[in-house]
LUMVEX-418504 format. One record per residue (C-alpha): z, x, y; residue in one letter. Coordinates in Angstrom, 2 decimals, m for minus. Example, Ala and Ser with C-alpha at 12.3 -4.5 7.8 and 13.67 -1.06 7.14 Angstrom:
<recs>
<rec <7.80 12.30 m4.50> 'a'>
<rec <7.14 13.67 m1.06> 's'>
</recs>
This chain:
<recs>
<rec <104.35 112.84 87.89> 'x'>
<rec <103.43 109.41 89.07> 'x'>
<rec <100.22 110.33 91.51> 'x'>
<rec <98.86 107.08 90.19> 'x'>
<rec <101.34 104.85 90.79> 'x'>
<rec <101.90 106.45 94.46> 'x'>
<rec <98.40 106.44 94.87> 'x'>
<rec <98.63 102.64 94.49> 'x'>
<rec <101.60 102.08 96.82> 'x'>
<rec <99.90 103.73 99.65> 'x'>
<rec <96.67 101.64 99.55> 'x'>
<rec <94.20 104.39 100.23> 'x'>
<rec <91.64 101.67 101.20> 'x'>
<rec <93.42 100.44 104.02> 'x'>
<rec <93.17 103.38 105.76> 'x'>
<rec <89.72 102.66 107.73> 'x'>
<rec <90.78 99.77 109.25> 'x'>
<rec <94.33 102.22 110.68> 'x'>
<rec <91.70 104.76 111.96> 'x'>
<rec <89.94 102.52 113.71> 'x'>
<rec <91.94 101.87 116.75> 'x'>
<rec <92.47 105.86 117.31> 'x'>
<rec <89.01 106.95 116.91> 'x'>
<rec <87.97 103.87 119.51> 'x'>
<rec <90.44 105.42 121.78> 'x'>
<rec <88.97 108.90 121.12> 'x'>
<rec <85.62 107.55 121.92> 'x'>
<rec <86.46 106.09 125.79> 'x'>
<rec <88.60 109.71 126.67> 'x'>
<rec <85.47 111.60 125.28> 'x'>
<rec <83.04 109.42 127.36> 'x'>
<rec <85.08 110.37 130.05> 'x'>
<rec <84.94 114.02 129.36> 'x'>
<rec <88.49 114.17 127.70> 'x'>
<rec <88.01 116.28 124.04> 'x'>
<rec <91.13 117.57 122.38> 'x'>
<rec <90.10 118.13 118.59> 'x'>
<rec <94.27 118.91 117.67> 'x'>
<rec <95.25 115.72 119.52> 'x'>
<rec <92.44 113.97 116.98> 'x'>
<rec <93.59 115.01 114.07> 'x'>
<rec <97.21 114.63 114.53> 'x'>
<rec <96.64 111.47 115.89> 'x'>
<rec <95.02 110.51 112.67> 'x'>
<rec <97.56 112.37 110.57> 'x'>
<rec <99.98 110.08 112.25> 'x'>
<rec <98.29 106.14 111.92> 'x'>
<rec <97.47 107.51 108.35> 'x'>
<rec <101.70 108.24 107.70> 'x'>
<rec <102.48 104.75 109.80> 'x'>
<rec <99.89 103.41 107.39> 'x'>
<rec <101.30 104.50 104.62> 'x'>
<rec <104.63 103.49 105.86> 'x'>
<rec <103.55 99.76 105.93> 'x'>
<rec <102.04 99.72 102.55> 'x'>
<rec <104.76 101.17 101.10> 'x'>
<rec <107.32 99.31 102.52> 'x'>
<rec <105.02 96.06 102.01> 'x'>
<rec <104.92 96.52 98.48> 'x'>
<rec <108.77 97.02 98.18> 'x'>
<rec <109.53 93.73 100.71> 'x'>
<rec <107.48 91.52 98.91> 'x'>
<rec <108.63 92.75 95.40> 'x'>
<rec <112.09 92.73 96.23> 'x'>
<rec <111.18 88.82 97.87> 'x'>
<rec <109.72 87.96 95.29> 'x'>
<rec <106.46 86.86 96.51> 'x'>
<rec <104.36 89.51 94.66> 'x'>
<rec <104.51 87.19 91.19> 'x'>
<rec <102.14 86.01 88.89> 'x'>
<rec <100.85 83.76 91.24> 'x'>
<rec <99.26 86.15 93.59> 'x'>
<rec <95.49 86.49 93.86> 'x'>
<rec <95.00 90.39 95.28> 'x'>
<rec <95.88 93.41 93.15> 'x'>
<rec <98.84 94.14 91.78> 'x'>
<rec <101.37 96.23 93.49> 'x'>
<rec <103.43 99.08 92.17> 'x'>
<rec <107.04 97.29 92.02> 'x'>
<rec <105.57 94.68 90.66> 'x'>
<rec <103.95 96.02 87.82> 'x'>
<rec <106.59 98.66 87.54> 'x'>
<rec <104.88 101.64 87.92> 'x'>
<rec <107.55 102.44 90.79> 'x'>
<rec <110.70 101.47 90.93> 'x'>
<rec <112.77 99.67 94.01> 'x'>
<rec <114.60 102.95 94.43> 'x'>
<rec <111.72 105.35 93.89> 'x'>
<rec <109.67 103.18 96.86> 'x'>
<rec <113.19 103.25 99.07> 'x'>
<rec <112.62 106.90 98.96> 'x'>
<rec <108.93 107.30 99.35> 'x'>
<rec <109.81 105.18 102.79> 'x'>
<rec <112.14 107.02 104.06> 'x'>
<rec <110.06 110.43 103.29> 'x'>
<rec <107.04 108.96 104.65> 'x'>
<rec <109.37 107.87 107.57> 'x'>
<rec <110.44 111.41 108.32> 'x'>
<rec <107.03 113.12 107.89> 'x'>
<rec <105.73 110.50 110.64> 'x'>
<rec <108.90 111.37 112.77> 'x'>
<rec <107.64 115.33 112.29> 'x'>
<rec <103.94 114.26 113.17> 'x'>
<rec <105.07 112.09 116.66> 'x'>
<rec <106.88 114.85 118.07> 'x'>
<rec <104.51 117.64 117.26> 'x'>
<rec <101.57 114.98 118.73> 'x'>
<rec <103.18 114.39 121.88> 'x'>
<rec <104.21 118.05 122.74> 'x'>
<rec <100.22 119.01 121.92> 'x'>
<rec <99.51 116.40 124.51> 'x'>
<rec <101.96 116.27 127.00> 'x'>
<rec <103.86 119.90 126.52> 'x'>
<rec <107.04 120.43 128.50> 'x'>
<rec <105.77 119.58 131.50> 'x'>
<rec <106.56 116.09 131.62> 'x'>
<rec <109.31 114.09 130.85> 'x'>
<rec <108.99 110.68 131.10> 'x'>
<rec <105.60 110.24 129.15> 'x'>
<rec <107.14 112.36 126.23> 'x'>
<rec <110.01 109.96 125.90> 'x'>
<rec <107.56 107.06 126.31> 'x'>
<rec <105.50 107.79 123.35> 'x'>
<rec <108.36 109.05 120.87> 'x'>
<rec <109.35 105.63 122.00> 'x'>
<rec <106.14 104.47 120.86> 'x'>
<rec <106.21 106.12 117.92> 'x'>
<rec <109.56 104.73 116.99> 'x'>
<rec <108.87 100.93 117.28> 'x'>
<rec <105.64 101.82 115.42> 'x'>
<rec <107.63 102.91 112.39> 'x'>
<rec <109.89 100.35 112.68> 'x'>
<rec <107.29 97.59 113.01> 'x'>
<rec <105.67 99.30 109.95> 'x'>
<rec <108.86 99.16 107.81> 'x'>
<rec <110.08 95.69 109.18> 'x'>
<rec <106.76 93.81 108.35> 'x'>
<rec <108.20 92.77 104.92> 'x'>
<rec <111.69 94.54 104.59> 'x'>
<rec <114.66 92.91 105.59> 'x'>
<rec <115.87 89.38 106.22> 'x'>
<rec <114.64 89.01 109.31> 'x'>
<rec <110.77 90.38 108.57> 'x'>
<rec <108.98 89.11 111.20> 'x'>
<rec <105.94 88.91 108.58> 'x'>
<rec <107.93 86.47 107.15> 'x'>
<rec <108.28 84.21 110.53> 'x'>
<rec <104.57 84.20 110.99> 'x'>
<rec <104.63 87.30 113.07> 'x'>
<rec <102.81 89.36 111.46> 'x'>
<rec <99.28 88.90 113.16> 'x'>
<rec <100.68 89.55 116.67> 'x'>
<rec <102.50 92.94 115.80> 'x'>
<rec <99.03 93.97 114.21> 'x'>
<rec <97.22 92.73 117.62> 'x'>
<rec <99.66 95.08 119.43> 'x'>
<rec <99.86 98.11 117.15> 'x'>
<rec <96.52 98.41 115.76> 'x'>
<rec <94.70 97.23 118.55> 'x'>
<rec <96.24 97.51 121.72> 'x'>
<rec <98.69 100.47 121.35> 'x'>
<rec <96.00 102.77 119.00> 'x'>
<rec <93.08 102.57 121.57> 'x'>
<rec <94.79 102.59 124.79> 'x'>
<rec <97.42 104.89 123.34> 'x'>
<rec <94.99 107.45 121.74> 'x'>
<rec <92.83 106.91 125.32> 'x'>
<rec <96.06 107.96 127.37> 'x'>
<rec <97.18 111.17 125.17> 'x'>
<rec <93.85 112.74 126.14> 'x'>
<rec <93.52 111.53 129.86> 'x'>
<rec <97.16 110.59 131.05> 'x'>
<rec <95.39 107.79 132.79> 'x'>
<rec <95.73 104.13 132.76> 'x'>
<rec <91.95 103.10 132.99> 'x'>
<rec <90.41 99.12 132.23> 'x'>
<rec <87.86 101.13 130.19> 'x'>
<rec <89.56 100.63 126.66> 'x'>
<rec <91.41 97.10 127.36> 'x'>
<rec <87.86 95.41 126.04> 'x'>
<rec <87.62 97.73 123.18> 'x'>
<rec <91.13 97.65 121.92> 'x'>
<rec <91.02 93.82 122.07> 'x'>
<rec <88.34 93.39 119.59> 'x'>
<rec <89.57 95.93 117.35> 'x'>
<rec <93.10 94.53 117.28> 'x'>
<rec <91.05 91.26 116.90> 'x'>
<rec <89.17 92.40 113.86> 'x'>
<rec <92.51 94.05 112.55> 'x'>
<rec <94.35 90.61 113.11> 'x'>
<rec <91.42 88.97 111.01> 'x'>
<rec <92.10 91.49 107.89> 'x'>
<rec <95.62 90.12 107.96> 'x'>
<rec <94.56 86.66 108.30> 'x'>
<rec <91.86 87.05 105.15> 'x'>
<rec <94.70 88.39 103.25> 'x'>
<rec <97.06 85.50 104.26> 'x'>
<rec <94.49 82.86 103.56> 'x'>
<rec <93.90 84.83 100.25> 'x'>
<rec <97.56 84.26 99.67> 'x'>
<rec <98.28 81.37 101.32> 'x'>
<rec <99.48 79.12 97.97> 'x'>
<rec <101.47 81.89 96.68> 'x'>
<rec <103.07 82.73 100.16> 'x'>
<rec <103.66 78.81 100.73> 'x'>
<rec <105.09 78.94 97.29> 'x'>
<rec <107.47 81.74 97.95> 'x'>
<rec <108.45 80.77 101.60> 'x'>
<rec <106.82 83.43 103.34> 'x'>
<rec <106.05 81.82 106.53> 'x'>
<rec <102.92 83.46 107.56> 'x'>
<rec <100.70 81.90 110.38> 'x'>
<rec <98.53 80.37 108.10> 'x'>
<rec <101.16 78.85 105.93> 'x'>
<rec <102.06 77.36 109.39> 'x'>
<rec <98.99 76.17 110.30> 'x'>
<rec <97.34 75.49 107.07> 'x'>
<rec <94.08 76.62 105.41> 'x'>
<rec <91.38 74.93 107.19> 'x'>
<rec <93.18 75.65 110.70> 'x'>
<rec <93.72 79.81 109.42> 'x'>
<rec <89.78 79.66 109.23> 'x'>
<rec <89.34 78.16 112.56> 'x'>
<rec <91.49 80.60 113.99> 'x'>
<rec <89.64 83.59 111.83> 'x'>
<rec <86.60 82.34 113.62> 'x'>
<rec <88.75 82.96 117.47> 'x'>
<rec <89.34 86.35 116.10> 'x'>
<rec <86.03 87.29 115.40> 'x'>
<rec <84.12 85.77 118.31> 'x'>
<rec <87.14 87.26 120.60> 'x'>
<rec <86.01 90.66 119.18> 'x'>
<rec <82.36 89.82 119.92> 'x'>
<rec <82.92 89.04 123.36> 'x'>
<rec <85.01 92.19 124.08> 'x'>
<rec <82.53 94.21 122.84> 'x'>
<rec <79.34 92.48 124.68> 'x'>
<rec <81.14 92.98 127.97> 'x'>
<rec <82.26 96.09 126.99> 'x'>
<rec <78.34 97.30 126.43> 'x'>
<rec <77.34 94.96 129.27> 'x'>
<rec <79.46 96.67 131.49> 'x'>
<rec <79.27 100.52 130.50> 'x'>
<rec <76.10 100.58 128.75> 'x'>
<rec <73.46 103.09 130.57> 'x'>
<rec <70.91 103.13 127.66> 'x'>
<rec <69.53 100.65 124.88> 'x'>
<rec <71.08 103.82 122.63> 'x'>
<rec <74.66 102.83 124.19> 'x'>
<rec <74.39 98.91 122.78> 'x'>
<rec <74.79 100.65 119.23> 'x'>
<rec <78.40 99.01 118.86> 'x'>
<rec <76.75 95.83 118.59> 'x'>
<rec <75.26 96.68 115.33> 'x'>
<rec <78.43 96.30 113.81> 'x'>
<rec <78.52 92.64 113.88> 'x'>
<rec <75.25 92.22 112.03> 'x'>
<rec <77.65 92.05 108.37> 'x'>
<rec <80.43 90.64 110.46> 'x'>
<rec <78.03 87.80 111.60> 'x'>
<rec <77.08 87.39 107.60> 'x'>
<rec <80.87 87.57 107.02> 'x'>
<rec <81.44 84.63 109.73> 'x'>
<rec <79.02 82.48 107.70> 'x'>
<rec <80.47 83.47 104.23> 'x'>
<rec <83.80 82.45 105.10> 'x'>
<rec <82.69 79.05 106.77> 'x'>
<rec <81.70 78.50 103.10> 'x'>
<rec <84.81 79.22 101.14> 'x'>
<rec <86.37 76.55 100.02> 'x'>
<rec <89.40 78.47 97.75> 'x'>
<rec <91.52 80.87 98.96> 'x'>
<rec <90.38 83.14 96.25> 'x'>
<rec <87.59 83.65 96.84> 'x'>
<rec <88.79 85.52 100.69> 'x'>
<rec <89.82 88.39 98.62> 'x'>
<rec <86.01 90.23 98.46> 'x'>
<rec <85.72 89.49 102.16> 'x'>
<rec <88.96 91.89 102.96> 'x'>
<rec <86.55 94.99 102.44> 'x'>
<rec <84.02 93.98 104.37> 'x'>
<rec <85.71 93.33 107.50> 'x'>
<rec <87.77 96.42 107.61> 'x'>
<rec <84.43 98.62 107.16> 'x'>
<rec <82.81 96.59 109.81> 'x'>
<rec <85.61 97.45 112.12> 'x'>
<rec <85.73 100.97 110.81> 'x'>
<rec <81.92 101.01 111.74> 'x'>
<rec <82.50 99.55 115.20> 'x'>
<rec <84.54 102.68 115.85> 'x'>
<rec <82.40 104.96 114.49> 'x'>
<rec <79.05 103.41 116.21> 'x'>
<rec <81.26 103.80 119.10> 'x'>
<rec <82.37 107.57 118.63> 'x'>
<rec <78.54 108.15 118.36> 'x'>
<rec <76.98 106.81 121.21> 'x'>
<rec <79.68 107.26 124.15> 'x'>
<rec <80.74 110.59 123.31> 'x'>
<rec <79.66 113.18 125.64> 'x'>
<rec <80.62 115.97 123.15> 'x'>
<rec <78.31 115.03 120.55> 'x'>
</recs>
């Protein structure tokens, strides 16, 4: 048995920074008066299989690319230390593939049932492009990670589509409550991609993987971090400013005490390796903006 080596490919520490988006969502419905404990956990059975998706298909694209080499600053991935090989990770794709396929449809009948028809269709829809987008990241000849892509589709899927998506499966209302919230956590999602990329960004240069910051360049992909973050900010402030009945509501805000200290810390980096210890810390700050969240709007608690 390879657990290990599986255990590697699926990049168990990126999985805060995929929950994130569902249990913001979870949050607004439950300040709302919306609680549906099955709907949570399959909902967080399925970002966890789309996760796993992505990181499994990452690891094969860029090994197959050739981009995970020597030169690469993070840690090493399974093909390319070959503790997997390209046909063992094909597999673990497509299983992962079909156990997320299982997951969608048994989510969206616990939501929607057979009463409805077009908002079943919708979200195996959804659910559809968000395997896709987690496959195509790296895999292919046209991987839109490749073409610089990458931090839009996270925007979207992480941020936009988990907390408004999540938000709708409990209420099956279209509200303005969770726009502000699933901006700054697709924000804060986009700015763990764009660590990783300015992490990477003389090996992906070197291996022609056009990624925005290979675009822009170094000093511009920190300028642009910087966008991300205070864009998160911002959402969140108004967010608070506008729903916020007690001081015990402004909680959220806490969370961008060690994203404030992470703000200054990267303003300071000069070498792309040194981004790599600054990964963590902004996916547990987003995980904790969620969580802070869940805590103090939820009715239920």
């Amino acid at each position: 048995m390879k657990i290990r080596a599986w255990l590697n490919a699926a990049r168990l520490r990126t999985l805060p920074l995929s929950l994130s988006g569902v249990i913001m969502g979870t949050a607004i419905a439950n300040f709302y008066g919306y609680s549906d404990i099955l709907i949570f956990i399959l909902a967080l059975l399925t970002t966890i299989a789309f996760q796993v998706i992505s990181n499994f298909a990452n690891d094969y694209g860029d090994g197959m690319k050739g981009t995970d080499n020597d030169d690469r600053i993070g840690p090493k991935r399974a093909l390319q230390s070959g503790l997997l090989s390209p046909l063992e990770l094909k597999r673990g794709i497509a299983l992962t593939a079909f156990i997320s396929v299982v997951l969608v449809i048994v989510l969206v009948y616990r939501a929607f049932g057979t009463e409805h028809l077009v908002l079943p269709l919708v979200f195996l829809i959804l659910g559809g492009l968000s395997i896709w987008a987690a496959i195509r990241y790296t895999v292919g000849k046209s991987a839109y990670g490749y073409q610089g892509f990458g931090d839009l589709f996270v925007f979207l899927f992480f941020g936009l589509l988990a907390v408004i998506g999540s938000f709708f499966l409990y209420t099956k209302q279209l509200r303005f409550t969770p726009v502000l919230p699933a901006i700054a956590i697709g924000a804060l999602s986009a700015g763990v991609l764009n660590l990783n990329n300015l992490r990477d960004y003389r090996s992906d240069k070197k291996a022609n993987k056009h990624t925005l910051v290979v675009k822009i360049g170094f000093s511009n992909g920190k300028r642009y971090h910087y966008a991300l973050l205070v864009m998160a900010f911002v959402a969140v402030l108004v967010f608070v400013g506008t729903f916020a009945k007690t001081v015990v509501n402004s909680l959220p805000l806490l969370a961008f005490v060690p994203i404030a200290y992470h703000f200054w810390t990267v303003l300071n980096i000069k070498e792309p390796v040194a981004m790599d210890p600054e990964l963590k810390k902004l996916a547990l700050s987003t995980f904790l903006l969620a969580v802070l969240t869940y805590i103090t709007y939820n009715k239920f608690l």
